[in-house]
LUMTIZA-986053 format. One line per 10 residues: for each residue x, y, z of C-alpha. Coordinates in nm, 4 decimals. Layout:
X/Y/Z; ...
***
This chain:
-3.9014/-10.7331/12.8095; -3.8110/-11.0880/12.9991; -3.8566/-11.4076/12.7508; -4.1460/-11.5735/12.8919; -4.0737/-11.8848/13.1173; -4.1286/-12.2488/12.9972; -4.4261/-12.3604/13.1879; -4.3635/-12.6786/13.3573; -4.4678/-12.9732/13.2110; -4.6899/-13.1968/13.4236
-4.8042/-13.5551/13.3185; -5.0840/-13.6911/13.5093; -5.1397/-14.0496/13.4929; -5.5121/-14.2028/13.3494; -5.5600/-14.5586/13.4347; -5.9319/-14.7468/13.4361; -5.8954/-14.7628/13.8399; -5.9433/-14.4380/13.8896; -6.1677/-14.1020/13.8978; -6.2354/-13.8216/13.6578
-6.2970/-13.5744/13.9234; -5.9412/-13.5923/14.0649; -5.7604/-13.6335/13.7152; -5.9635/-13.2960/13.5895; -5.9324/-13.1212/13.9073; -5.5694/-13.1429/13.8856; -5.5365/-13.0610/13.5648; -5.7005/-12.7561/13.6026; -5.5734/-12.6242/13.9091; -5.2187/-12.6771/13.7187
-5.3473/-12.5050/13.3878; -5.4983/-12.2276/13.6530; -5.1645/-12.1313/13.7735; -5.0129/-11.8061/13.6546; -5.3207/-11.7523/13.4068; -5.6410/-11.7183/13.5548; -5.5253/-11.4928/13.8694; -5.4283/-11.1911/13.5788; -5.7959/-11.2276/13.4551; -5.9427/-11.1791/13.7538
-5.7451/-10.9187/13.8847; -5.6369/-10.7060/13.5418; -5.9261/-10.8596/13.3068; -5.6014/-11.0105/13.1299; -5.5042/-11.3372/13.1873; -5.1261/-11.4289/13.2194; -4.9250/-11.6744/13.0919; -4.9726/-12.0028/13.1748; -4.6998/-12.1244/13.4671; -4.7618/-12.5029/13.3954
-4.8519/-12.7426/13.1033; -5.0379/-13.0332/13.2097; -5.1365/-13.3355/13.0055; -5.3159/-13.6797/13.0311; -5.1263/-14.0013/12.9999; -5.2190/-14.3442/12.9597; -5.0813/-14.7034/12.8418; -5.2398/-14.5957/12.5389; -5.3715/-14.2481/12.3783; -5.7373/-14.1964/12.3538
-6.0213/-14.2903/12.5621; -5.9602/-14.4450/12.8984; -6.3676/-14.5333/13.0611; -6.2670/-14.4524/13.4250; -6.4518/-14.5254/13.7763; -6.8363/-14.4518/13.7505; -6.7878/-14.5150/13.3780; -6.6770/-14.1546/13.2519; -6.4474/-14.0840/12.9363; -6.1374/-13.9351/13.0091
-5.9052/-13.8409/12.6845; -5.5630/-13.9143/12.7457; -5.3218/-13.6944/12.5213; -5.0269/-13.9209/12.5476; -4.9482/-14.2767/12.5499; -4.6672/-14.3125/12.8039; -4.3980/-14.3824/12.5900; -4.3961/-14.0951/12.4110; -4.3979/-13.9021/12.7029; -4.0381/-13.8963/12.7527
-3.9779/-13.5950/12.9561; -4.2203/-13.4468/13.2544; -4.0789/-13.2277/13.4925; -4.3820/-13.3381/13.7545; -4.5927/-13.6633/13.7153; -4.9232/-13.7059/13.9163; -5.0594/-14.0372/14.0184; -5.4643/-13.9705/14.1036; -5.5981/-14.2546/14.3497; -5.6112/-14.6107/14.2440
-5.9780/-14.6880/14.3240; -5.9455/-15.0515/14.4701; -6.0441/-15.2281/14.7220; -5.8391/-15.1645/15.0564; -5.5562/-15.4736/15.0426; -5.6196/-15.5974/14.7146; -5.2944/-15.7002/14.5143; -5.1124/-15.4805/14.2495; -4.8955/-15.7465/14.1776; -4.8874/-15.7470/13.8096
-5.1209/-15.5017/13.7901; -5.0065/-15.1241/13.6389; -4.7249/-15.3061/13.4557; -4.6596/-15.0615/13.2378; -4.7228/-14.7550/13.4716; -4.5141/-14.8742/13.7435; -4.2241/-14.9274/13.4948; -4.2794/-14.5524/13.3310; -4.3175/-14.4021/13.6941; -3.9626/-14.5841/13.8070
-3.8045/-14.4497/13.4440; -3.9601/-14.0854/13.5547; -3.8134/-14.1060/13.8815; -3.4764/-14.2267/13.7357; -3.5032/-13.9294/13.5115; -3.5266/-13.6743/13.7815; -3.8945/-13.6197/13.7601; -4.1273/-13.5217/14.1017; -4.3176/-13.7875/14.1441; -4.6993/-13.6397/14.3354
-4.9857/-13.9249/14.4575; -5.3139/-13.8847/14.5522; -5.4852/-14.0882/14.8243; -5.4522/-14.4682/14.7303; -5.1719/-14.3917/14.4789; -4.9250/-14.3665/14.6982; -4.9755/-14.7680/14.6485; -4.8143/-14.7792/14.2987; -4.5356/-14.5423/14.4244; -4.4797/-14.8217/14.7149
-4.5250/-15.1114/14.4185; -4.2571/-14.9565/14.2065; -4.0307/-14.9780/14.5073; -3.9606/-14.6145/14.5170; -4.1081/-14.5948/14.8775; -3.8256/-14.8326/15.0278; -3.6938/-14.6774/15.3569; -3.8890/-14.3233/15.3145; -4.1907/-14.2180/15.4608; -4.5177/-14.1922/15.3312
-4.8949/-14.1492/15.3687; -5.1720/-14.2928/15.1761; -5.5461/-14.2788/15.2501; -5.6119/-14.4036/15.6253; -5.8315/-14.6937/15.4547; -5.5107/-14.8093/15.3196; -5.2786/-14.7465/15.5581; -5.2970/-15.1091/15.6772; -5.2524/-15.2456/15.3550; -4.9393/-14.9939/15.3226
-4.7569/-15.1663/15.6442; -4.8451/-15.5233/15.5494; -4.7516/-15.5361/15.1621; -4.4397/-15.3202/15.2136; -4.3203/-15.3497/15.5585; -3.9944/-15.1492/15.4116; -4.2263/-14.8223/15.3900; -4.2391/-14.5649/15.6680; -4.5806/-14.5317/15.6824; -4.7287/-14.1876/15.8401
-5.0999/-14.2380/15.8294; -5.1162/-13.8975/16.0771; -5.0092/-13.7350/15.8728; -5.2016/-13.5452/15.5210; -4.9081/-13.4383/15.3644; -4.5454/-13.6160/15.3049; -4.2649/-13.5202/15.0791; -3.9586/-13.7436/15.1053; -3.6800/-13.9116/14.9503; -3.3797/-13.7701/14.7378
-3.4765/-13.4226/14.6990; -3.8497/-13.4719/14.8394; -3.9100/-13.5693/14.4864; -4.1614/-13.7970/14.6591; -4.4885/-13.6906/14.7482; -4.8293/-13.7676/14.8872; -5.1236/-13.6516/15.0429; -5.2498/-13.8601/15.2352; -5.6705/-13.8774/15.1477; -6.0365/-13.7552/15.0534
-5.9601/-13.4121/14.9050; -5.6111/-13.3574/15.0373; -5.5014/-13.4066/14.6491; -5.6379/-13.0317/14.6631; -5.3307/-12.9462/14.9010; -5.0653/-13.1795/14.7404; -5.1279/-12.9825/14.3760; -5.1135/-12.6473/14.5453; -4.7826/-12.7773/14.7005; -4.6464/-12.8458/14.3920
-4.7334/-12.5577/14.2201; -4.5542/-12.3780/14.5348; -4.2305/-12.6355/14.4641; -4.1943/-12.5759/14.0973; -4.3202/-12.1951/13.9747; -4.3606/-12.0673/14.3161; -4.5619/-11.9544/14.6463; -4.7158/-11.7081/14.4871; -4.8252/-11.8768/14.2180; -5.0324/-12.1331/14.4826
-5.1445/-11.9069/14.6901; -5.3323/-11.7235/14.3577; -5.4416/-12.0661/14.2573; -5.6224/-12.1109/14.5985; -5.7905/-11.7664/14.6234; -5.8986/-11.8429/14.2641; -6.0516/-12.1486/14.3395; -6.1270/-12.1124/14.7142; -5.9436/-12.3572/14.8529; -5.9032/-12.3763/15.2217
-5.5203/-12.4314/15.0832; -5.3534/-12.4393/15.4667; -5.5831/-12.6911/15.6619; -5.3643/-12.9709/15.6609; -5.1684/-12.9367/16.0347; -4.8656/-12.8183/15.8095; -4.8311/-12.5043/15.6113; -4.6008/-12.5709/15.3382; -4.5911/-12.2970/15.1686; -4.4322/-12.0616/15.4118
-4.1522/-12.3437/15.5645; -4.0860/-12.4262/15.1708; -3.7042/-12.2201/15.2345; -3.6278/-12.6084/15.3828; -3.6760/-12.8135/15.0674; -3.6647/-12.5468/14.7639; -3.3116/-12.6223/14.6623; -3.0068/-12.8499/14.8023; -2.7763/-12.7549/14.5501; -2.6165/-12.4935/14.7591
-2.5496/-12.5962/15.0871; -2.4377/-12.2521/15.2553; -2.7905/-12.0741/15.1244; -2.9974/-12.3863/15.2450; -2.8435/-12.3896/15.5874; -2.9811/-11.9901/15.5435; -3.2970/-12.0554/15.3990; -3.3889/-12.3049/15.6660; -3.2902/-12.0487/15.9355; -3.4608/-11.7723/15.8113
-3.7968/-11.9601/15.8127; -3.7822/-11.9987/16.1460; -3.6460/-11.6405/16.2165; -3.8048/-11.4415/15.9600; -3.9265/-11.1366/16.2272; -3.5287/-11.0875/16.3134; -3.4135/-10.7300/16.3000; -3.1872/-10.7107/16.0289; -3.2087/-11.0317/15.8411; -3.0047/-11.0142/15.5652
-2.7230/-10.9006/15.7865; -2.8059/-11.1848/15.9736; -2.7963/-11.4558/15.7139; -2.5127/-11.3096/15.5611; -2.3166/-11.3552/15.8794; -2.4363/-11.7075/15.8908; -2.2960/-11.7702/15.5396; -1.9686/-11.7041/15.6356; -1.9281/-11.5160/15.3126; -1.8820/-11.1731/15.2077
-2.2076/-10.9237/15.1518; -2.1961/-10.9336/14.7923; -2.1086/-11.3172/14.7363; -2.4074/-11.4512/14.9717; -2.6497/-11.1907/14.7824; -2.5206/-11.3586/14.4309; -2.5355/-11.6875/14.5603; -2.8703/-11.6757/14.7081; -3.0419/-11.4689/14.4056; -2.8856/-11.7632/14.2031
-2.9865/-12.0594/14.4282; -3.3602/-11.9204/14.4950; -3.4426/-11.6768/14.1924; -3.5014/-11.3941/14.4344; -3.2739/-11.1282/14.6865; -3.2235/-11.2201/15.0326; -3.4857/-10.9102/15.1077; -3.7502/-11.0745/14.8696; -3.7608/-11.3678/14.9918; -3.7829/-11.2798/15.3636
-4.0958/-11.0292/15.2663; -4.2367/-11.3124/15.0985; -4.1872/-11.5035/15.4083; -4.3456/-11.2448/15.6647; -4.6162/-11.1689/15.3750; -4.6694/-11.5538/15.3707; -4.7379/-11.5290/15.7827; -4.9174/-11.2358/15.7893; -5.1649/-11.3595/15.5349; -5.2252/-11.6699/15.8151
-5.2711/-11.4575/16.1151; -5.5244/-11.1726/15.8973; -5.7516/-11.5067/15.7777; -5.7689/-11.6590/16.1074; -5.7609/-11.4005/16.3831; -5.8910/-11.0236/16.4631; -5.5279/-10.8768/16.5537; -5.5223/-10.5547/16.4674; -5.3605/-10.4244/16.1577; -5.0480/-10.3305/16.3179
-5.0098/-10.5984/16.5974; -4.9677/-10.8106/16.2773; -4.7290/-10.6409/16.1287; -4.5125/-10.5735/16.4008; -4.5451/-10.9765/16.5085; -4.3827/-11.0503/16.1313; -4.1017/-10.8308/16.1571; -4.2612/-10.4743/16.0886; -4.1834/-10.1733/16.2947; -4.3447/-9.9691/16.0531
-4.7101/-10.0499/16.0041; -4.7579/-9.8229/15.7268; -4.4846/-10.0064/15.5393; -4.6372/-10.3522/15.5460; -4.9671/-10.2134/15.4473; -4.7746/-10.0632/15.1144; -4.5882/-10.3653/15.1139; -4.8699/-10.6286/15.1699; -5.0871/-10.4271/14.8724; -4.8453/-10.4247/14.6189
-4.7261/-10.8060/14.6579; -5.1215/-10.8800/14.7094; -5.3035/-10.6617/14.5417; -5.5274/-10.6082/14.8131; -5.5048/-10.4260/15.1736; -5.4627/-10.6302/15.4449; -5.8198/-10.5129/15.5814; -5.9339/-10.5950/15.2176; -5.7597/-10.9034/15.2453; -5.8781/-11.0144/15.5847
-6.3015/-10.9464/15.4668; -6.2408/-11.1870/15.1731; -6.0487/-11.4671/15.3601; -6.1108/-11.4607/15.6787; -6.4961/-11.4542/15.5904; -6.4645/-11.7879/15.3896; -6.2632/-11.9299/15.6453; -6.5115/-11.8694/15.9067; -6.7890/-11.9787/15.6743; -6.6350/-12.3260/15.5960
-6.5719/-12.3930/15.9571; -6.8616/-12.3097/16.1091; -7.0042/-12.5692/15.7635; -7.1848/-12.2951/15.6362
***
């Protein structure tokens, strides 16, 4: 038997300016991942992926927006060393100073960054990212409410108010969604950065999260940001999400590498934690699960359209990585799907 993993740690900031709906609802859908998906599907649950806690100036109580008690585990200098930090919205008024506001914060979220950390806003907290000067030169989003407030107080910020979901500086250790409950997405996006695509995608059937709605889908192009250590696998990894249906495609990629057969498949099982065949069926799966939630193609259409010519291979496939048939599949999401857009 494998040693279990370390989950990742995640610290999510508590300030007064803010809400207890997004500070709890990240820290459960963090807690949720790798656990709660094994209880619903084997009655066992798993063990925990991530290990989220609350952080404030100080430990204790923190009486947040609409006057609710949050407990914060940590005060923020003894939390020396989170692999992920989350910044929930900062719940002021559109253009209102943070100068010499968040002292403390700020100066704990520039230490994070300078200690490697991914550093994830919510909405309006994008703001203290841009305040800490982190935001210099990249681009960003922030709640559309704020966007003008974004341009005018740090003109140096490539604001993107079009767009819901941003990841960007040195190693996209930067990001934000950009409003309302788009913190939803940017939590499933870094669950899919740090333990996994997998690992989001049970997360979001779990909770029912409409996970891809944001113009982008993340999860499936995440081959382009997943690792930059490795240069010859990321030129691979970004080719192969674009050309995942190729005939072939680890003979493919491995001709792209330049290197010999059994060198690329070390390198990449090193650089991504999976074979060059795993990760393109995770790919295709990744696809196919799109097409069966928001179309009627037939069975085999859709596995032929991934990269299948054998229909009755992806089914096997797509119910051992899933758990569920793709027909299974397609009743439980696709009916949800339809449900919230119709605003059922």
């Amino acid at each position: 038997m494998q040693p279990a993993k370390t989950p990742v740690t995640v610290a999510i900031l508590v300030f007064p300016e803010t809400t207890a709906s997004v500070v709890h609802g990240m820290y459960d859908l963090f807690a949720s991942a790798g656990r709660d998906w094994g209880m619903i599907v084997h009655g066992q649950p798993g063990a925990p992926l991530m290990q989220p806690r609350l952080v404030s100036s100080r430990p204790g109580s923190v009486i947040v927006s609409n006057d609710v008690k949050v407990e914060a585990h940590q005060a923020l200098e003894d939390c020396t060393r989170a692999e992920v930090v989350c910044i929930p919205e900062v719940n002021i008024a559109p253009g209102e100073s943070l100068a010499g506001r968040f002292t403390s914060e700020i100066s704990w979220l520039q230490q994070c960054h300078r200690d490697g950390s991914l550093l994830a806003a919510a909405c309006s907290g994008a703001m203290l990212l841009a305040e800490a000067g982190l935001l210099d030169g990249q681009e960003a989003t922030t709640h559309w409410a704020w966007h003008e407030a974004l341009k005018r107080s740090y003109p140096a910020v490539k604001a993107r108010v079009n767009r819901a979901l941003v990841a960007s500086g040195e190693g996209q250790r930067l990001i934000m969604a950009g409003g309302g409950t788009t913190w939803l997405d940017m939590a499933l996006y870094v669950i899919a950065r740090t333990v996994g695509v997998e690992a989001a995608m049970q997360v979001a059937r779990v909770n029912l999260i409409d996970w891809h709605a944001i113009g982008q889908q993340p999860f499936a192009r995440l081959a382009q940001s997943r690792q930059v250590e490795d240069a010859v696998i990321a030129r691979c990894q970004r080719w192969i999400a674009e050309h995942y249906q190729t005939p072939a495609p680890v003979a493919a990629m491995t001709r792209l590498s330049g290197l010999a057969e059994r060198s690329f498949k070390r390198r990449f099982s090193q650089a991504t934690g999976m074979t060059p065949l795993e990760y393109v069926h995770t790919l295709r799966l990744e696809e196919a699960k799109q097409m069966l939630e928001s179309g009627a193609a037939p069975v085999e259409s859709i596995a032929h359209e991934v990269g299948y010519e054998d229909a009755g291979f992806f089914s096997r496939l797509f119910r051992r990585k899933v758990n569920l048939t793709p027909v299974q599949y397609r009743k439980r999401f696709g009916a949800m799907r339809r449900a919230l857009q119709s605003g059922a």
